[in-house]
Every structure is written in structure tokens, then in C-alpha cells.
N, C-alpha and C positions, 0 to 999 in steps of 0.2 A: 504494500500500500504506500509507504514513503518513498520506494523507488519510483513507483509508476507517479507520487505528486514532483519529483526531483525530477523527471525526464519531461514532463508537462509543462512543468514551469522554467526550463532550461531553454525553450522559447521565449521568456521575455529578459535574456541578460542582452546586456550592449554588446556589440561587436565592434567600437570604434577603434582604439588604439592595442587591440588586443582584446582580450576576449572577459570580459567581467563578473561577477557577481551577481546571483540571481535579487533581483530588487527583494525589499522584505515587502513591498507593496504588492510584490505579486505573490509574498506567501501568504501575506493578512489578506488577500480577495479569494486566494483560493480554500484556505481552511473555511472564510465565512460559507463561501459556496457549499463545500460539502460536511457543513454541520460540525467542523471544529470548534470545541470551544474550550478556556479552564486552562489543566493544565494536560488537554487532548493537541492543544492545540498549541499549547508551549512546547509540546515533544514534539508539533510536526514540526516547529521552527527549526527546533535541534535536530533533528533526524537531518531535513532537507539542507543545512548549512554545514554538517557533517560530509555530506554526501558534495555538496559543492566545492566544500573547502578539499576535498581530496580530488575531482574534477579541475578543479584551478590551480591545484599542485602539479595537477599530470599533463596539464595543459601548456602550464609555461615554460616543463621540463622540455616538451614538445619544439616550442616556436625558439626556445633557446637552440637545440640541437639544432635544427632547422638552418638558425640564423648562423651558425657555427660553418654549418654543410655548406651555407653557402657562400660564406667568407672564404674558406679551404677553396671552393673550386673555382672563382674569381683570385684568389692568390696562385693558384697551378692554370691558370688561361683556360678552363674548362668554362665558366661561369659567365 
């Protein structure tokens, strides 16, 4: 159940300078929606910032390696 609100709501982070943070605005619209409330609804926060905070670690480990790969093959004329 908090994976399937974690991938749902992985639709509204920024993409601008890199890839962000799920809003908490779109966690508070979606527990209202499906009858979160208390402290149901303090877990979904935790669960789903849990679940992002490890997405946005794996993420930046990503666009870092990325940014690496592509430094190396513009330094060897590939790039």
C-alpha cells in the first residue's frame, strides 16, 4: 500500500535541475483522498519519505556516475 502511494505520487516531484523531492503537498492531498488520517497518516508520510529518501539517494548516485561517464569520454575524444 505505501509503495503503490510512493510510485503514484513520484508523478508530482520536479524535474528541473535534477530530479526532487516528492512535494509533502502531494502527500497531504493524497492520504486526504484515500481516508488517511491521525497517526495513519503520519506513517504514510514516513513510509513515503522513507521510500523517496532512498529513490533520491539512488538517483543522484545515478546522474553523478552519468556525469563522470561523460567527463571520461569527452577527456578520451569519444564524447
Amino acid at each position: 500500500m505505501y509503495y503503490e502511494a510512493f510510485t503514484e505520487l513520484s508523478t508530482c516531484r520536479s524535474q528541473g535541475f535534477g530530479t526532487g523531492p516528492i512535494p509533502w503537498t502531494a502527500i497531504d492531498r493524497y492520504g486526504d483522498r484515500h481516508g488517511f488520517t491521525g497517526e495513519g497518516f503520519e506513517y504514510l508520510v514516513r513510509m513515503v519519505r522513507a521510500l523517496d529518501d532512498t529513490f533520491l539517494a539512488y538517483s543522484r548516485k545515478r546522474e553523478k556516475e552519468e556525469r563522470e561517464r561523460a567527463e571520461g569520454d569527452r577527456d578520451a575524444g569519444t564524447g
